[in-house]
Backbone bond lengths (Angstrom), bond angles and torsions (degrees), N, CA, C in turn:
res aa  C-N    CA-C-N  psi(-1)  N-CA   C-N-CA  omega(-1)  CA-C   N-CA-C  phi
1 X - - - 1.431 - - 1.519 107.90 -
2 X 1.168 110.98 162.87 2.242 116.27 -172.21 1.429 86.38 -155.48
3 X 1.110 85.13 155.95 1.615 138.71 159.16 1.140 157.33 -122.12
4 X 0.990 105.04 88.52 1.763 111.25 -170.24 1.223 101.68 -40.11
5 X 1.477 107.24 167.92 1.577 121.58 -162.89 1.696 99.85 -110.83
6 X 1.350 137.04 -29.64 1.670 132.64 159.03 1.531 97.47 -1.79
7 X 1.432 96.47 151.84 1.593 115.13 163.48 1.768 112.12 -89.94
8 X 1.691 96.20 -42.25 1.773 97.05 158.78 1.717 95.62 92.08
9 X 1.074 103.56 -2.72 1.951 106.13 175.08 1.574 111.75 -128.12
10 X 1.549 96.38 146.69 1.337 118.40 -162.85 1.584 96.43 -136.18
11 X 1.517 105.18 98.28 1.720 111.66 -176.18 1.229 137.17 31.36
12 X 1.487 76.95 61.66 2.033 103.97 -177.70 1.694 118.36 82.84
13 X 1.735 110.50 5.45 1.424 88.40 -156.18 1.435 81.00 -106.26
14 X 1.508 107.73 161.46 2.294 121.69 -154.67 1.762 68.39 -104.80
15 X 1.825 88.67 132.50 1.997 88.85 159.87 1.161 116.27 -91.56
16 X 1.496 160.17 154.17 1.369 148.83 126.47 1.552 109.34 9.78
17 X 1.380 123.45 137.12 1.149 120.38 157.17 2.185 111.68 -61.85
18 X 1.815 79.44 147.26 1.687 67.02 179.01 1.791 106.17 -149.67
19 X 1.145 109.42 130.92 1.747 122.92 -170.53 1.222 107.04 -131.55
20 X 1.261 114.56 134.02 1.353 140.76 176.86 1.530 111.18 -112.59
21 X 1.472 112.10 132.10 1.483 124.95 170.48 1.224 95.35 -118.73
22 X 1.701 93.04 125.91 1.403 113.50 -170.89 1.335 120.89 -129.10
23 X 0.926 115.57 170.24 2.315 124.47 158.65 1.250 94.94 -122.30
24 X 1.519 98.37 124.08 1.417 121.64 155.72 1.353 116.85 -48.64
25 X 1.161 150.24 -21.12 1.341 152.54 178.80 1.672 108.87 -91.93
26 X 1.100 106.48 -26.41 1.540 115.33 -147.65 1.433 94.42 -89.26
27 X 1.578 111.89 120.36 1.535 124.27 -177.45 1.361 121.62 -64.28
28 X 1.647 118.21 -40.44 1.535 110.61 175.44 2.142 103.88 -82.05
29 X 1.227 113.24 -10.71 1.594 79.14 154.30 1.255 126.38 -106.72
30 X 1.432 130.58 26.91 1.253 144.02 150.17 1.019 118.51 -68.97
31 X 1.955 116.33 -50.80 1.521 130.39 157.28 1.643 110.28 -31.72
32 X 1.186 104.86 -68.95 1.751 104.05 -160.24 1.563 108.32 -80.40
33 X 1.476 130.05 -8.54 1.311 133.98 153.03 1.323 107.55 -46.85
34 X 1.362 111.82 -64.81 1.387 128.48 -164.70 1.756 107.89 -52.45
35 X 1.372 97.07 -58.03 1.526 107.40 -175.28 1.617 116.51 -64.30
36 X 1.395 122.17 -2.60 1.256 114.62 -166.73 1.503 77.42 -119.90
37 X 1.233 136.35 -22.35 1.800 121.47 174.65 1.582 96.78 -80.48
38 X 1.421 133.13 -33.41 1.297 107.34 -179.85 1.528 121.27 -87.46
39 X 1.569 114.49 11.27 1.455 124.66 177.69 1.479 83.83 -102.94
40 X 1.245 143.04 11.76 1.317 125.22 178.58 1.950 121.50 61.46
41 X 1.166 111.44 20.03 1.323 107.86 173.70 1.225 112.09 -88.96
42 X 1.807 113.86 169.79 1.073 117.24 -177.10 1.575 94.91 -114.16
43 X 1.612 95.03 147.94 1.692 87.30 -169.75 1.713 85.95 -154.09
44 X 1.201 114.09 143.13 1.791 116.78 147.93 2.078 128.29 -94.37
45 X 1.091 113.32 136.62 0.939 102.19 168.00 1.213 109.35 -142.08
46 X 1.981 108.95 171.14 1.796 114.84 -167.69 1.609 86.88 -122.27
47 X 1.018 124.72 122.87 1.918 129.84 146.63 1.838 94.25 -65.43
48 X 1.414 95.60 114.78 1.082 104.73 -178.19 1.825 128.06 -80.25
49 X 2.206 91.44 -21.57 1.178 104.34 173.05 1.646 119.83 -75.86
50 X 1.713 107.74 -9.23 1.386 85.51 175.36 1.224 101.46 -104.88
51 X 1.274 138.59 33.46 1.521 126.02 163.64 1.864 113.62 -63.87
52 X 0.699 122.13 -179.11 1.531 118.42 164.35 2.231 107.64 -136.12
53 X 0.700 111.04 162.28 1.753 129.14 152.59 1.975 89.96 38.12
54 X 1.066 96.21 -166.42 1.681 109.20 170.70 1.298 134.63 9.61
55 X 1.581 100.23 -56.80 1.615 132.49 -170.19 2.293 90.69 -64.78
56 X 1.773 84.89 -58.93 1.127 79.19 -177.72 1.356 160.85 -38.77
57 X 2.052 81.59 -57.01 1.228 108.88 153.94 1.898 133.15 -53.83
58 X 1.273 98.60 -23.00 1.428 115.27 168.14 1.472 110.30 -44.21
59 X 1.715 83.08 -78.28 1.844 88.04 -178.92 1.044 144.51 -75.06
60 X 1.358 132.56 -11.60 1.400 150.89 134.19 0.929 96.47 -8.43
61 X 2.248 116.99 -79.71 1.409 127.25 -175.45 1.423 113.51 -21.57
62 X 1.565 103.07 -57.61 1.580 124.19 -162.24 1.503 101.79 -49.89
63 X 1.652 119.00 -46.98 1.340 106.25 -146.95 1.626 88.52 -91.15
64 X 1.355 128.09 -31.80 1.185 117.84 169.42 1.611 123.93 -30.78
65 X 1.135 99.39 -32.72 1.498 103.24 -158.68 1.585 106.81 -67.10
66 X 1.987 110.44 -39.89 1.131 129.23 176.90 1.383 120.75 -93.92
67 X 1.537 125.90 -4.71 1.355 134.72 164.60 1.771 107.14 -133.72
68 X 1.013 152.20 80.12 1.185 141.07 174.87 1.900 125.32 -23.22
69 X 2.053 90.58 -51.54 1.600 86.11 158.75 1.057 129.29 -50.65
70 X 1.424 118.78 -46.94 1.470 118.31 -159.42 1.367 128.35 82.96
71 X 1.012 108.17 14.76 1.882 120.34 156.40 1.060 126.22 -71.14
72 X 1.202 112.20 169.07 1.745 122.16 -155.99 1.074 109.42 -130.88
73 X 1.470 139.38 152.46 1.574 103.35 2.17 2.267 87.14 -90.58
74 X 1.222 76.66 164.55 1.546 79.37 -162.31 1.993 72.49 -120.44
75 X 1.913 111.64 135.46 1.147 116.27 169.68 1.122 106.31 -127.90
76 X 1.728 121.56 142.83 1.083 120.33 170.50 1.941 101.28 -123.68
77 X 1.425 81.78 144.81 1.662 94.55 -173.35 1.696 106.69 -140.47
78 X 1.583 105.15 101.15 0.571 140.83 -177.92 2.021 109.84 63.81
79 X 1.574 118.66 -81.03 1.446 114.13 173.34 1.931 95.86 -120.94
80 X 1.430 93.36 7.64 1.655 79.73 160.69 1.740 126.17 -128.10
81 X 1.789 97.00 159.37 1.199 95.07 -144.96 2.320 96.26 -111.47
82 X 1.142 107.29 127.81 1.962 115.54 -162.23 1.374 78.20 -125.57
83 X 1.692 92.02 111.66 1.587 105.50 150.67 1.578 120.57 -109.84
84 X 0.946 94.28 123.43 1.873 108.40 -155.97 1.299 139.17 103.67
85 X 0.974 134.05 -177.39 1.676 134.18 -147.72 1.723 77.90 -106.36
86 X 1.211 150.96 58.02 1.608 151.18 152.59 1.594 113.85 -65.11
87 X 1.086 119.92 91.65 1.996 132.62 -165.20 2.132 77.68 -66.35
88 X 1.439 96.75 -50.22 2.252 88.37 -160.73 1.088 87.31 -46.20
89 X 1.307 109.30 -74.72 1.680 111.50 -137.52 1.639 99.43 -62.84
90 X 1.199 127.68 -41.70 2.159 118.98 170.77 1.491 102.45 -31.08
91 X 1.597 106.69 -61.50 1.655 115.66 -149.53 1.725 96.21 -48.19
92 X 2.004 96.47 -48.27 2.147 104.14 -164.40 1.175 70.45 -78.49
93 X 1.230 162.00 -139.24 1.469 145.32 -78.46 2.021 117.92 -69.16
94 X 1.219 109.32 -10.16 1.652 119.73 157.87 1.454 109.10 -112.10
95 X 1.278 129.88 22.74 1.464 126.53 143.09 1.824 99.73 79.19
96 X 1.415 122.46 18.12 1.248 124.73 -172.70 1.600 100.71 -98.35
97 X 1.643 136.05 30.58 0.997 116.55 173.60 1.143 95.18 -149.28
């Protein structure tokens, strides 16, 4: 798991926690990485393809739980759950619009 280095606050106000399950290869969660480091948030995410055995299987579970497909990048922000590279719906669910 990583962590961007953002402070993730904008004049005192706390953002939602926010994690992305991702593929390292996969261009729209590179997109919405990108877009939430140039909105300055703080966010964690797992590349799910480089997990290996167990670990893996773990998180798969995980994202199932919040996408049943299991597509990527699957974001959760705070109790909501963005499957796909969607810039609207990130901005309204971190209060940036």
């Amino acid at each position: 798991m990583s962590d961007t280095s953002s402070n993730g606050t904008e004049e005192g106000k706390t953002q939602p926690d926010v994690k992305i399950y991702s593929l390292s290869t996969c261009s729209h969660c590179k997109a919405a990485k990108k877009f939430l480091g140039e909105c300055t948030i703080k966010y964690e995410f797992v590349d799910v393809d480089m997990l290996e055995g167990d670990e893996r299987r773990a998180i798969i579970e995980d994202v199932k739980k919040f996408n049943p497909r299991c597509s990527f990048p699957t974001v959760i922000i705070g109790d909501k759950v963005i499957v796909g590279y969607k810039e609207k719906e990130i901005k309204e669910a971190l209060g940036l619009e």
